[in-house]
Backbone as numpy.savetxt, mean C-alpha at the origin, in Angstrom:
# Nx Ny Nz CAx CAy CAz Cx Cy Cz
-1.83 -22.37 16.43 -1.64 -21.58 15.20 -2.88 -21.63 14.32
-3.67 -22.50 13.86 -4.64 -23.20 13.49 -5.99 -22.25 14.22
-6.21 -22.35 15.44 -7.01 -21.34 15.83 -6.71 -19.82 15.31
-5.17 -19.54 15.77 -5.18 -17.80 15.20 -5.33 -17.37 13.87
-5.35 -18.54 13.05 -5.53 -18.10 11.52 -6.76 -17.88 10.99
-7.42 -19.09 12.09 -9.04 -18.64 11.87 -9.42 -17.58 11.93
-9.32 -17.33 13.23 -9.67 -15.64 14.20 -9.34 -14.60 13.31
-7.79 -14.63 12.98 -7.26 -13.51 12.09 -8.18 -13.65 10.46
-8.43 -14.59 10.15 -9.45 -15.00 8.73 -10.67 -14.11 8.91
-11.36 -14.46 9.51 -12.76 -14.37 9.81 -12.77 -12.99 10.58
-12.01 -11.83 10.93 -11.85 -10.54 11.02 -11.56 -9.99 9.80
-10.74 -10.64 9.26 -10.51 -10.29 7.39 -11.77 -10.27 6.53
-12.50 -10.99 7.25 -13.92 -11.24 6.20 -14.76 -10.17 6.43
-14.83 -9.99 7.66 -15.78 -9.36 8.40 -15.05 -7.65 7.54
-14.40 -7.58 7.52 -13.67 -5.54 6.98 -14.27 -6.07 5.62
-13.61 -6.95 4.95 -14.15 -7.19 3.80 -15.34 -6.54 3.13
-16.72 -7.36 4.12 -17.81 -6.96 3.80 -18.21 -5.57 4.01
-17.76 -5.17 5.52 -17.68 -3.54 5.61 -17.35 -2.68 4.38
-16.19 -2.88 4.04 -15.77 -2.49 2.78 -16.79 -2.21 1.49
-17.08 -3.54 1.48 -17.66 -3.90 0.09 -19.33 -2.51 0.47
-19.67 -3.11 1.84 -21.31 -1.78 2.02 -20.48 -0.38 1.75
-19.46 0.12 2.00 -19.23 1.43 2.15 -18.79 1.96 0.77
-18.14 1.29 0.46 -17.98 1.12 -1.03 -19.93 1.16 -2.18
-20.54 0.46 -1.69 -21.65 0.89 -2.15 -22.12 2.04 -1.73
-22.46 2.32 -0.57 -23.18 3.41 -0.47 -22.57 4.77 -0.58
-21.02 4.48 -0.71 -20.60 6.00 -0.87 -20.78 6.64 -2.42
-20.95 5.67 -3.34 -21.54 6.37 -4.66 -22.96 7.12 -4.21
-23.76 6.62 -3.59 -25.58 6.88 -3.35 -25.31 8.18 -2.44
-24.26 8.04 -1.35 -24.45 9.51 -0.67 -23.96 10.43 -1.82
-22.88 10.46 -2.36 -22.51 11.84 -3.48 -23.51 12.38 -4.02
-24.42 12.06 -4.37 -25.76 12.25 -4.75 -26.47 11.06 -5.86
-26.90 11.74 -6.77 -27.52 10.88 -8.71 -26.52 10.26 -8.73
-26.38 8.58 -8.58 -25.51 8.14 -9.25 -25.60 8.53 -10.84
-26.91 8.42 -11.43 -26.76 8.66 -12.59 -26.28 10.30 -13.45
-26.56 10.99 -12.20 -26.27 12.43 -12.79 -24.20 12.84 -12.88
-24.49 11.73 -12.21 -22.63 11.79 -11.41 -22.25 11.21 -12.86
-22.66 10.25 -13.11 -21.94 9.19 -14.46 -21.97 9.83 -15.92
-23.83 10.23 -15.95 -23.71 11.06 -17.57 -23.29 12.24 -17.75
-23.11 12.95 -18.38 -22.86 14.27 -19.10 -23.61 15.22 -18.40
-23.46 16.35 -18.11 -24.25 17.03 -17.42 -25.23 17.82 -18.62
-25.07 17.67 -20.01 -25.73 17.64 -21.09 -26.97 16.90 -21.48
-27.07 15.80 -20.67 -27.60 15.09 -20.83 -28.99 15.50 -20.07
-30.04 14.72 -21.12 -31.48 14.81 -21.18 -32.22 14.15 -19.77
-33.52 14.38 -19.46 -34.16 13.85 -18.21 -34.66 12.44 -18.88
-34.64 12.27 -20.34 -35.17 10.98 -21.28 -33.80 10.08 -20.96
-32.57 10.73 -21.40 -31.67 10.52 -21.09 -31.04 8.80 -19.61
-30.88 10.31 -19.18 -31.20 10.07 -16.99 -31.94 8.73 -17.22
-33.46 8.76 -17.45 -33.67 7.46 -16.97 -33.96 6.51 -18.05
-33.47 6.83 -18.83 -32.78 5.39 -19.74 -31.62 4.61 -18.88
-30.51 5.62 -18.94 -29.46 5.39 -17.78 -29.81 4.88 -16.61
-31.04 5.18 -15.84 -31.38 4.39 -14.35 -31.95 2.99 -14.69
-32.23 3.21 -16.11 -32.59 1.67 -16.38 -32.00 0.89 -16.39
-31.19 0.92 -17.36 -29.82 -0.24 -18.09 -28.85 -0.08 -16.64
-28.41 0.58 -15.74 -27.58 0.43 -14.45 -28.53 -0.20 -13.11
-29.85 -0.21 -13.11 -30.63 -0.52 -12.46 -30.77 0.25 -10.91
-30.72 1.68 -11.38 -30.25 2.28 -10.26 -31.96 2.98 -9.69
-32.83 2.48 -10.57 -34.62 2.71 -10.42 -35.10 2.16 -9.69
-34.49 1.11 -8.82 -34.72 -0.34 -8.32 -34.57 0.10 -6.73
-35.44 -0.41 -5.87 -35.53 -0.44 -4.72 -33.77 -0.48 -4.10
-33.68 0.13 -3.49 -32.12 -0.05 -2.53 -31.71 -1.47 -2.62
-32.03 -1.54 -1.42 -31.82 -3.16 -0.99 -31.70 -3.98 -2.04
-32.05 -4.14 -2.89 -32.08 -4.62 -4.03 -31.15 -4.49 -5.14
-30.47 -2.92 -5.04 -29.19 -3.12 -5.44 -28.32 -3.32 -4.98
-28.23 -2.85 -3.64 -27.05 -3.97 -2.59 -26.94 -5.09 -2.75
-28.09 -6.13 -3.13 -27.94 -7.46 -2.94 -27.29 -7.62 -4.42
-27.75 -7.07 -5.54 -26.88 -7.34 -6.42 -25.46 -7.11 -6.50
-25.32 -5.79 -6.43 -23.80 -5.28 -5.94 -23.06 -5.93 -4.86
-23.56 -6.85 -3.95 -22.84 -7.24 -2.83 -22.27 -9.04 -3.51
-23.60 -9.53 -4.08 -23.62 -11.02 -4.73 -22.89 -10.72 -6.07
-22.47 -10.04 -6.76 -21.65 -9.34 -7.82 -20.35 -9.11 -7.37
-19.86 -8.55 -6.19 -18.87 -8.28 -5.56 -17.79 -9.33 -4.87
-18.53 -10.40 -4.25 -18.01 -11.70 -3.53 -17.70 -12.38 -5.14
-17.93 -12.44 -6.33 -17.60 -12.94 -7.71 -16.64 -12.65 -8.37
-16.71 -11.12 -7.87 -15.81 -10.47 -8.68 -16.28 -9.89 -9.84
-17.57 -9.50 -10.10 -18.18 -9.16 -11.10 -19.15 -7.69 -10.80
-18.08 -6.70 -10.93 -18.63 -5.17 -10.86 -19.06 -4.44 -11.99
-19.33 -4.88 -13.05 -19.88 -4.80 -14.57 -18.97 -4.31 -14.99
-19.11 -4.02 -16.08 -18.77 -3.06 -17.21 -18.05 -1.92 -16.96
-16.95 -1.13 -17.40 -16.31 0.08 -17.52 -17.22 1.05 -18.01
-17.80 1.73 -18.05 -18.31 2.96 -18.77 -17.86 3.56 -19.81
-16.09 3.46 -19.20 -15.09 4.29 -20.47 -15.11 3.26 -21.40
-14.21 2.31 -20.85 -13.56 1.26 -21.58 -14.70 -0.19 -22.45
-15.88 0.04 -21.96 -16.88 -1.15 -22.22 -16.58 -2.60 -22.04
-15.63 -3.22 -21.41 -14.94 -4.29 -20.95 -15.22 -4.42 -19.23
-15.10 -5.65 -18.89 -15.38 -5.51 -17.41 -14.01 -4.96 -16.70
-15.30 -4.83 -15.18 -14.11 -3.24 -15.07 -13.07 -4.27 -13.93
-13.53 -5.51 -13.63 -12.09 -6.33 -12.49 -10.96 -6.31 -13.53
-11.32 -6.89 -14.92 -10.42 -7.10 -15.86 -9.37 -5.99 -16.18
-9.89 -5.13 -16.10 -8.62 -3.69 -15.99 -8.11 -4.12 -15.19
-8.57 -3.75 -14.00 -7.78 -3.59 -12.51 -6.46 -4.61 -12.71
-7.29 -5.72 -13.31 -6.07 -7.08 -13.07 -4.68 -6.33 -14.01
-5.27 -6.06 -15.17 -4.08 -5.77 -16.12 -3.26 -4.66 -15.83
-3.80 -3.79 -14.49 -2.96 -2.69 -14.34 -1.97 -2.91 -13.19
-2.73 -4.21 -12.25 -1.91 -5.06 -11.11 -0.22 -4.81 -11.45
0.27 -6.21 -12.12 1.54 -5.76 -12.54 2.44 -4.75 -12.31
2.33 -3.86 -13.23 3.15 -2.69 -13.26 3.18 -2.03 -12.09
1.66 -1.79 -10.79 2.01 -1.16 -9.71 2.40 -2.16 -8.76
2.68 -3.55 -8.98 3.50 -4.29 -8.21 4.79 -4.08 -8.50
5.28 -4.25 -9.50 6.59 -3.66 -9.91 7.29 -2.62 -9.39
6.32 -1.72 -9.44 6.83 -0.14 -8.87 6.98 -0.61 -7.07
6.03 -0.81 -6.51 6.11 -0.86 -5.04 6.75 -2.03 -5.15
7.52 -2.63 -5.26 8.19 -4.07 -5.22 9.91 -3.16 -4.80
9.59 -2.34 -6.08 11.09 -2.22 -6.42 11.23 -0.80 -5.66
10.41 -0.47 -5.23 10.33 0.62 -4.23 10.30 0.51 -2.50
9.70 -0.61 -2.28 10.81 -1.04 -0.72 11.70 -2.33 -0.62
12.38 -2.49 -1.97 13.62 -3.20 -2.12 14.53 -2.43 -1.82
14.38 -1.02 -2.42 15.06 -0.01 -2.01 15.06 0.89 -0.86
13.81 0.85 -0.37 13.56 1.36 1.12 14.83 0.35 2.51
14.50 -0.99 2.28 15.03 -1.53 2.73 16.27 -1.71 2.89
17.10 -2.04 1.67 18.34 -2.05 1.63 19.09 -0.82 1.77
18.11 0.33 2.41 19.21 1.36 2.50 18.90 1.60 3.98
17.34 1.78 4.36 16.54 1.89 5.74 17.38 0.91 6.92
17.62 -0.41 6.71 17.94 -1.27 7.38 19.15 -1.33 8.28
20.24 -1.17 7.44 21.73 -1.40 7.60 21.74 0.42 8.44
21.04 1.35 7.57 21.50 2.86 8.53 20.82 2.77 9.70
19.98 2.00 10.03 18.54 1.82 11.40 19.43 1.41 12.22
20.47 0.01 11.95 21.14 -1.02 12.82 22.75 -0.01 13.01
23.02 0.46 12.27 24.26 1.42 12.86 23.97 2.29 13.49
22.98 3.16 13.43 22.39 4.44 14.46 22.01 3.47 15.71
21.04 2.56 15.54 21.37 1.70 17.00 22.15 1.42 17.65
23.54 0.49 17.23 24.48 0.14 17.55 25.40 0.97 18.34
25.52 2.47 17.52 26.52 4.09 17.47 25.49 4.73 17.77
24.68 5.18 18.50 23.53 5.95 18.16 24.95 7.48 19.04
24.35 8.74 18.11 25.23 9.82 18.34 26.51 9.61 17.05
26.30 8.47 16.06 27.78 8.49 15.26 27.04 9.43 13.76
28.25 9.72 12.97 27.63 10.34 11.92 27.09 9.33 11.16
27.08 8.39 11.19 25.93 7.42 10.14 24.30 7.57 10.84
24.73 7.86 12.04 23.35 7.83 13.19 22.88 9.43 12.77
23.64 10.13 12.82 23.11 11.54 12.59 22.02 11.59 10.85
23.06 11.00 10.14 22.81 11.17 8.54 21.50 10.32 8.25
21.22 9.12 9.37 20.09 8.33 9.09 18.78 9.27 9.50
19.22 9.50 10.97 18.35 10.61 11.51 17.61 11.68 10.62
18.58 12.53 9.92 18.16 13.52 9.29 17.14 12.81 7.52
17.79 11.72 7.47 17.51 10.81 6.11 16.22 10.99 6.50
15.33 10.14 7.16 14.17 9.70 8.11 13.52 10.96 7.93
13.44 12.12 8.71 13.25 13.17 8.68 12.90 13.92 7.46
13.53 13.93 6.49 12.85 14.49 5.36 12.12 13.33 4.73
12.24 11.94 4.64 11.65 11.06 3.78 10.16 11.09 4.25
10.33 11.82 5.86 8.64 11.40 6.38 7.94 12.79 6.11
8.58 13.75 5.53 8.24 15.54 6.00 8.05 16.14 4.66
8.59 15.56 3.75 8.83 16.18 2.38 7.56 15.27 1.50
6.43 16.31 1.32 5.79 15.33 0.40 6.35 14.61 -1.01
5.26 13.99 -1.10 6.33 13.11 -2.38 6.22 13.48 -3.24
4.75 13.89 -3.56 4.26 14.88 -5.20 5.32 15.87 -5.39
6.08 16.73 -4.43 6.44 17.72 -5.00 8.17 17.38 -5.09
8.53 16.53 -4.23 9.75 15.29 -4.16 9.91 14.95 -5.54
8.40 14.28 -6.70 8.24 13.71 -7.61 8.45 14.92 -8.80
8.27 15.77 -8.90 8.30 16.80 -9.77 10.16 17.75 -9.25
10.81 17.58 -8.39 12.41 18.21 -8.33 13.04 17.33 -8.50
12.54 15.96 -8.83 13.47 14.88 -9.50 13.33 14.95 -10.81
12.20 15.06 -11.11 11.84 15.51 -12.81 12.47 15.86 -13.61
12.72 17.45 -12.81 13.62 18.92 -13.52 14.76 18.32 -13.13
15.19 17.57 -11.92 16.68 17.69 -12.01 18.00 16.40 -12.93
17.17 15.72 -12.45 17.29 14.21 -13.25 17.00 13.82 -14.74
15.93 14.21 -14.78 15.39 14.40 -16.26 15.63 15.16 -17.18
14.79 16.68 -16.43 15.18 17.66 -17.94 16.50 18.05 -17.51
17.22 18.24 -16.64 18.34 19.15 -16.63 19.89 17.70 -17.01
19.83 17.19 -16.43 20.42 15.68 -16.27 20.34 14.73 -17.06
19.73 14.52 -17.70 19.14 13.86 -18.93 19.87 12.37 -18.47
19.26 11.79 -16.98 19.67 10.12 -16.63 18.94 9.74 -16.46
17.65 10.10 -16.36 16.41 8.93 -16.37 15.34 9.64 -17.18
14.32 8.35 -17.46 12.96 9.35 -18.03 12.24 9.83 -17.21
11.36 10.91 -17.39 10.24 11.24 -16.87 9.05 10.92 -17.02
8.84 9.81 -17.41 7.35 9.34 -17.80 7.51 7.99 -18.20
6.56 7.02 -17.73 6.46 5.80 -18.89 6.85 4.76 -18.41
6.63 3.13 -18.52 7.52 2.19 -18.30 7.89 1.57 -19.28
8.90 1.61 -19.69 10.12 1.44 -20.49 10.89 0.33 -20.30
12.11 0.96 -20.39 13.00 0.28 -19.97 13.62 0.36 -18.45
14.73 -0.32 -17.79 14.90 -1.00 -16.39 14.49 0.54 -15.69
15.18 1.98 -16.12 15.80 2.78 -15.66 14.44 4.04 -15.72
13.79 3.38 -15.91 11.91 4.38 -16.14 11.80 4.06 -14.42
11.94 3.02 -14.49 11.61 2.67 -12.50 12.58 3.39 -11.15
13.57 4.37 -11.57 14.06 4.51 -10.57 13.75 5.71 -10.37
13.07 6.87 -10.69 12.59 7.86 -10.11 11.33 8.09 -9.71
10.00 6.83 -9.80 9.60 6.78 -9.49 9.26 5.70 -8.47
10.33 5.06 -8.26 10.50 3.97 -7.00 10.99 4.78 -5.87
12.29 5.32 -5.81 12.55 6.18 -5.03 12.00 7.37 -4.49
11.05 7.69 -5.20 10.32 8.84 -4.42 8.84 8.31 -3.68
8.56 7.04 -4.36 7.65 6.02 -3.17 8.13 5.30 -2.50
9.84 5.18 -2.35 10.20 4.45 -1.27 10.79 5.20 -0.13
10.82 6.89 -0.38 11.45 7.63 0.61 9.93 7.63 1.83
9.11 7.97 1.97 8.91 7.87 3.00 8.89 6.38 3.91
8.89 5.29 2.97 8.54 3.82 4.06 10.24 3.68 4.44
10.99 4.65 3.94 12.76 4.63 4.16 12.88 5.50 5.44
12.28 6.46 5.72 12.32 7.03 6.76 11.52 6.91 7.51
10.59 5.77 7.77 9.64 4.96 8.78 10.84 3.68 9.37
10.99 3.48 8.32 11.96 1.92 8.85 13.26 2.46 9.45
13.62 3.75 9.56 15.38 4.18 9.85 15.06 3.73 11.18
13.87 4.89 11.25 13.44 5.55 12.94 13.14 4.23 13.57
12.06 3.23 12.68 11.92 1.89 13.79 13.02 1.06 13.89
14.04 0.75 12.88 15.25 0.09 13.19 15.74 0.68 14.59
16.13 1.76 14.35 16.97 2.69 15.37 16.63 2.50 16.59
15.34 2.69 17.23 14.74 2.55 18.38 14.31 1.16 18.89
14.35 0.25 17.77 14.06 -1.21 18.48 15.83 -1.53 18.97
16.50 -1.81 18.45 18.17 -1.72 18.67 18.40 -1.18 20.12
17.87 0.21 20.07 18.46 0.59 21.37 17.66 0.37 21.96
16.36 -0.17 21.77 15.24 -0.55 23.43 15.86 -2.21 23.56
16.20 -2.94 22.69 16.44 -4.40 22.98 18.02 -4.50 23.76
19.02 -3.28 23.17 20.23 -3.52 23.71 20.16 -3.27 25.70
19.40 -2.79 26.00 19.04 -3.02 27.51 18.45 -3.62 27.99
18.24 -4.58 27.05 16.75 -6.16 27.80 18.14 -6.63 28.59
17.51 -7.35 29.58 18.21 -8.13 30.67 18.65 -9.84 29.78
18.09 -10.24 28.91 18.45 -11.05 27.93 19.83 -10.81 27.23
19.96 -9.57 26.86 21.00 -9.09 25.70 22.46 -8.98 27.04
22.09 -8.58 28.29 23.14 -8.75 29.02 23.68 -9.66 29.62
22.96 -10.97 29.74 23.04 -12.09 30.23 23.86 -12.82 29.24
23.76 -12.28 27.81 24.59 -13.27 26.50 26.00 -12.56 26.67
25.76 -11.53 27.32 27.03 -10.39 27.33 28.00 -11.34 28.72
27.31 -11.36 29.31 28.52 -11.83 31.05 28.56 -13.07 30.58
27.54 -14.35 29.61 27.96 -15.80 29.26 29.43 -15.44 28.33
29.99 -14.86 28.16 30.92 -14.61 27.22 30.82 -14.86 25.69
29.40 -14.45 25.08 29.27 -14.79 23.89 30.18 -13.69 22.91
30.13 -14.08 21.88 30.63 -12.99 21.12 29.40 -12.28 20.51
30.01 -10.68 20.71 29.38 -9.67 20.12 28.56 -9.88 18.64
29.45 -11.27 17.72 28.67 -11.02 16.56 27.12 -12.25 16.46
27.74 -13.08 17.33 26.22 -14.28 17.82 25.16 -13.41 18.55
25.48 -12.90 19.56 24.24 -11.53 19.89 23.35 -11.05 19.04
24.27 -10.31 18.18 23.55 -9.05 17.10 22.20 -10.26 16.54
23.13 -11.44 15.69 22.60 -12.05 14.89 21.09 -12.97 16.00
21.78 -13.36 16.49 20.50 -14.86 17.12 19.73 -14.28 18.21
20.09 -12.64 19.00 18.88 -12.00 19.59 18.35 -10.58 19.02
19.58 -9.56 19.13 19.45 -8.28 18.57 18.47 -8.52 17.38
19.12 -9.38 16.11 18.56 -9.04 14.91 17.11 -9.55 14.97
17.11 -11.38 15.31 15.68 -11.58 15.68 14.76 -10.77 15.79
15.08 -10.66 17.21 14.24 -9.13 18.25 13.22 -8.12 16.94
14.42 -7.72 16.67 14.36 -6.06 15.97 13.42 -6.71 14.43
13.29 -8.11 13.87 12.95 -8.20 12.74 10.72 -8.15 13.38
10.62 -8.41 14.13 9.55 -8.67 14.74 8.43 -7.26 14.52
9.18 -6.44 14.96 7.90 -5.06 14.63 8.23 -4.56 12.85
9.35 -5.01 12.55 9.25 -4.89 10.81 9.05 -5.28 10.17
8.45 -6.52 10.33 7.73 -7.31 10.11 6.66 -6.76 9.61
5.77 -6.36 10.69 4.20 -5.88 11.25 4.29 -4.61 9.97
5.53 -3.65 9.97 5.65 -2.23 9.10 5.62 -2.32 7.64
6.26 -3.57 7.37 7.04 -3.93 5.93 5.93 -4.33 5.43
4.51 -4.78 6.04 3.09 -5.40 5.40 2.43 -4.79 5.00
2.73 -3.88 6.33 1.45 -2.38 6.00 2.01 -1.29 4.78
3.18 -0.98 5.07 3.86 -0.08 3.94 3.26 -0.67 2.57
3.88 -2.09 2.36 3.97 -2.22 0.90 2.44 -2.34 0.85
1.05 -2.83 1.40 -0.08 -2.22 0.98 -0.37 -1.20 0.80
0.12 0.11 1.32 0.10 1.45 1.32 0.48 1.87 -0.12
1.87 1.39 -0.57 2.38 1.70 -1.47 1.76 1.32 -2.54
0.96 -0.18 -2.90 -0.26 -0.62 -3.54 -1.42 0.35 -3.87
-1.87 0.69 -2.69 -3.46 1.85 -2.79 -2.73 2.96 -2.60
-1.72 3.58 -2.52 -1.75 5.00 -2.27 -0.70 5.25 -3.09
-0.26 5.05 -4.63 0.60 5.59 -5.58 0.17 6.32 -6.47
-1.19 7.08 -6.45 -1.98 7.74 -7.07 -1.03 8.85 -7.59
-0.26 9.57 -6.87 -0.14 10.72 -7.64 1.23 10.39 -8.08
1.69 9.35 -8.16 3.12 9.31 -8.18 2.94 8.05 -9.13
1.94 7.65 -9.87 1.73 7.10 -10.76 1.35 8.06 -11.99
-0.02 9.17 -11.28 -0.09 9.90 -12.48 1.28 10.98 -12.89
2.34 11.36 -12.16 2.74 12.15 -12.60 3.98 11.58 -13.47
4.36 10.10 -13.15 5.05 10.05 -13.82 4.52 9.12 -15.42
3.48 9.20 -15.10 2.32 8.24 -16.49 3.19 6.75 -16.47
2.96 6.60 -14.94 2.97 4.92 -14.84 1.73 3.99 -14.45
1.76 3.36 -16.33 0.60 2.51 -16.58 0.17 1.45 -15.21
-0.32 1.99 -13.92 -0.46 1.11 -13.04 -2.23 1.51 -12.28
-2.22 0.79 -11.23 -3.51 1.12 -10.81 -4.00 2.37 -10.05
-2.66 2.97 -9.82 -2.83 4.47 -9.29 -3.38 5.52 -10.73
-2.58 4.63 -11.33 -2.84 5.89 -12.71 -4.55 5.52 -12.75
-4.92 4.43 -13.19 -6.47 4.25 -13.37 -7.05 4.64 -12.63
-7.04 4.67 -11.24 -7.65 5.07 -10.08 -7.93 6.73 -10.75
-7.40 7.60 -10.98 -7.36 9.09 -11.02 -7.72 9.06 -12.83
-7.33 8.28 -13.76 -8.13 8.43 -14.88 -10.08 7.96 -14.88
-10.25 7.20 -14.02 -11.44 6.65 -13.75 -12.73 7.48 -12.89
-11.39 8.66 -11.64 -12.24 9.60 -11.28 -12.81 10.76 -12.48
-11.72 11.04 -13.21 -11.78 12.01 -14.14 -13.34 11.63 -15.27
-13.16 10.33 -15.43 -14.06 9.92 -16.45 -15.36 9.46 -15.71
-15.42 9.27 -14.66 -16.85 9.61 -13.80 -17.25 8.27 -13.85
-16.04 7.02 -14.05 -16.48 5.58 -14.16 -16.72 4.57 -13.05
-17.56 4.95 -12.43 -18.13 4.22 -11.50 -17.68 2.67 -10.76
-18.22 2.26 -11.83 -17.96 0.49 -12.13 -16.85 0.60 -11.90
-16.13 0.95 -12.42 -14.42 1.16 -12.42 -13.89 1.31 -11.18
-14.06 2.40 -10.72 -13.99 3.04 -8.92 -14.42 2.33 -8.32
-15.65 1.55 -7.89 -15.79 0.76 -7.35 -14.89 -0.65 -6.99
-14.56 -1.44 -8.28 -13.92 -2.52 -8.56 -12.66 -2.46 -8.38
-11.71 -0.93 -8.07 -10.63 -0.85 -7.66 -10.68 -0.74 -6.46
-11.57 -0.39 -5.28 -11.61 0.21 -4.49 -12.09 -1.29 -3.66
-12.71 -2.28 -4.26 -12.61 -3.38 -3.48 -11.36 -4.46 -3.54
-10.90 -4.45 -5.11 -9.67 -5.38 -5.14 -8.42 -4.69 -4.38
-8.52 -3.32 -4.23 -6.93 -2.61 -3.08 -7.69 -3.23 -1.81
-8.76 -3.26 -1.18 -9.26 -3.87 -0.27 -8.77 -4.89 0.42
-9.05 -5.94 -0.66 -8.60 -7.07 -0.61 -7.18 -7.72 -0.77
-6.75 -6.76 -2.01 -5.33 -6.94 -1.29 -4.46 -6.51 -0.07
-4.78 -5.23 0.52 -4.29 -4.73 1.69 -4.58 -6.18 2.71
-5.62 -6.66 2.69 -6.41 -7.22 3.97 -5.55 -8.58 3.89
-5.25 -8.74 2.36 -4.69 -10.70 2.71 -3.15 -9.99 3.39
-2.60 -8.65 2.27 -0.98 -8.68 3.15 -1.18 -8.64 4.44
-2.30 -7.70 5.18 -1.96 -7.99 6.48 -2.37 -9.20 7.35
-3.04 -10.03 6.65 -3.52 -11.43 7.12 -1.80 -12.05 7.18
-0.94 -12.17 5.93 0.15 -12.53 6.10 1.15 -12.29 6.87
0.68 -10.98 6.86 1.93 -10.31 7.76 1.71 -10.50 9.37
0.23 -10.55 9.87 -0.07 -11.07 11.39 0.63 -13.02 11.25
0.09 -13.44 10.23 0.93 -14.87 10.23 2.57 -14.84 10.86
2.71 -14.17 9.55 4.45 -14.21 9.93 4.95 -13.50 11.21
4.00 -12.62 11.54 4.56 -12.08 13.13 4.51 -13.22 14.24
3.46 -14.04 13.93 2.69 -15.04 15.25 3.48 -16.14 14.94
4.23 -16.45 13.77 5.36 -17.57 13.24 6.53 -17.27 14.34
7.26 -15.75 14.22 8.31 -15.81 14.74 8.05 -15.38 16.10
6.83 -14.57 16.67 6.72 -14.15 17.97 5.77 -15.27 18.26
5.90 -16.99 19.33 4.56 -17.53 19.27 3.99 -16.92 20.21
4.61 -16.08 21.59 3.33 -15.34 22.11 2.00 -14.54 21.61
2.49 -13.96 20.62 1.28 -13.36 19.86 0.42 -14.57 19.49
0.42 -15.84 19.18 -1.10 -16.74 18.91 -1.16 -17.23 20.11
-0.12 -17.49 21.10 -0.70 -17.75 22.15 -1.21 -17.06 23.15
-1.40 -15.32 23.49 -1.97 -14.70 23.39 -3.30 -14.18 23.11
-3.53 -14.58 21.65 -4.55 -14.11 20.78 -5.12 -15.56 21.26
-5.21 -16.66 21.87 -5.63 -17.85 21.53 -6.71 -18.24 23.08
C-alpha cells in the first residue's frame, strides 16, 4: 500500500507541475499580457509602466521561475480588481462552492443509488424504466438552461425557493439540484449495469446453491462489488462539480468560486485566473489521489497490481 501511494503521489506531482507551466503560458499565448489586463484606453507610457510593476519586460524564463517558485507557495500576487492577494479570495470563496457541490451529490446519491440497485435487481420494472429515463435527461438536458426553467417555475411563478443568493437553508436547493442532475444520471446508469454484470459472476451463484440468503448476498458481495467503480465516479464527479459550477453559480449569484471564476474573466484579472485555475488543480488532483486510495483500500488487487 505504502509503495502505491507513493507512485499514485508522485504522478499527482508530476500533473501538478504540468498544470502550473500551462497555466503560465496560456496567458503569454492569448497575446499582451499587458494589453489583455489594461484598458484598451490605455497609453503606450501606460503599457509599459504596467510591464514594469508585473514584470512582464523580463526575459521568459525568468518569469516562469518566478511564477512557478510563487506558485509551489501559494503566492500568485495581487488581484488587479480586488488589490488583496488573489489565493486569499479563492480561499474565501472555497466554502460556499463546497457547500453547493456537497449538498449537490448528497442528493445525487440518495436518489441515483437506491433507483441504480432496483433497475438492477428488476431491470424491465417501472422503477427500472423511470430510473432509465431519469439518467437520460439528467445526462442530455443541459443544466444552464435546466437552471433558468427552474427559475420561472419555482421561483417567479411558485414563489418556493429563491432565485439568487445564499441565504437561507432553501437558497441551496435549486441550485444543488440542477448540479446534481447530471452526476444523478451518471450514477443510475453505473449502479444499474454493475448489478446486472456482478449478478452473473460465478461468485454470486455459488452464494446462491451454498443456501445463503438473498439479503447476505446483496449486502457482503452484490453491494461491495458495485461500491468499487463508484467509488472511482463519486471522486471525479464531486471535483467536476468543484471546477465546473461556473454557470450555475453565476446564474444563480452563488457567492462561490464558479461565480469568481467568470467575474475575474470579465474583469481581465489575471492573478486571479491564474490562482483559481491552480488551486481547482489541486484540489481535483488530491480528490482523485483519495479516491485511487480508497479504491486500492477496498479492491487490494488494484495496489497489488499497480505494485
Amino acid at each position: 500500500m505504502q509503495r502505491y501511494f507513493i507512485s499514485r503521489l508522485g504522478q499527482s506531482a508530476l500533473l501538478l507541475i504540468g498544470v502550473i507551466i500551462l497555466v503560465f503560458f496560456m496567458v503569454r499565448v492569448t497575446g499582451d499580457p499587458a494589453r489583455l489586463m489594461m484598458p484598451r484606453e490605455a497609453s503606450a507610457e501606460d503599457l509599459e509602466a504596467f510591464r514594469e510593476v508585473m514584470g512582464f519586460n523580463r526575459p521568459l524564463y525568468v518569469q516562469f521561475l518566478d511564477f512557478f517558485s510563487g506558485a509551489i507557495v501559494g503566492d500568485f500576487g495581487d488581484s488587479l480588481h480586488f488589490k488583496t492577494p488573489a489565493l486569499q479570495l479563492v480561499l474565501e470563496r472555497l466554502p460556499a462552492t463546497v457547500h453547493l457541490a456537497g449538498i449537490a451529490l448528497i442528493f445525487a446519491l440518495i436518489i441515483a443509488i437506491p433507483i441504480g440497485l432496483i433497475g438492477g435487481f428488476n431491470p424491465g420494472s417501472v422503477v427500472d424504466t423511470l430510473g432509465r429515463g431519469l439518467a437520460l435527461a439528467g445526462q442530455s438536458i443541459p443544466n444552464f438552461w435546466l437552471a433558468l426553467i427552474f427559475i420561472l417555475f419555482f421561483a417567479v411563478r411558485l414563489r418556493w425557493f429563491p432565485s439568487f443568493g445564499r441565504d437561507e437553508w432553501h437558497s441551496v436547493v435549486l441550485p444543488a439540484t440542477v448540479l446534481g442532475l447530471p452526476v444523478m444520471g451518471q450514477i443510475v446508469r453505473l449502479t444499474r449495469s454493475a448489478v446486472l454484470e456482478i449478478r452473473g459472476e460465478d461468485f454470486i451463484r455459488t452464494a446462491y446453491s451454498k443456501g445463503l440468503e438473498p439479503r447476505t448476498i446483496y449486502i457482503k458481495h452484490v453491494f461491495r462489488n458495485v461500491a468499487i467503480p463508484l467509488i472511482s465516479v463519486i471522486g471525479v464527479q464531486f471535483g467536476y462539480m468543484l471546477g465546473g459550477s461556473i454557470y450555475i453559480e453565476t446564474i444563480f449569484s452563488w457567492p462561490g468560486m464558479g461565480q469568481l471564476i467568470e467575474q475575474s474573466i470579465g474583469w481581465r484579472d489575471f492573478p486571479l485566473i491564474q490562482a483559481i485555475a491552480v488551486f481547482t488543480s489541486v484540489v481535483v488532483l488530491g480528490l482523485n489521489l483519495i479516491t485511487d486510495l480508497t479504491y486500492a483500500f477496498i479492491d487490494p488487487r488494484i495496489r497489488y497490481g499497480s505494485s
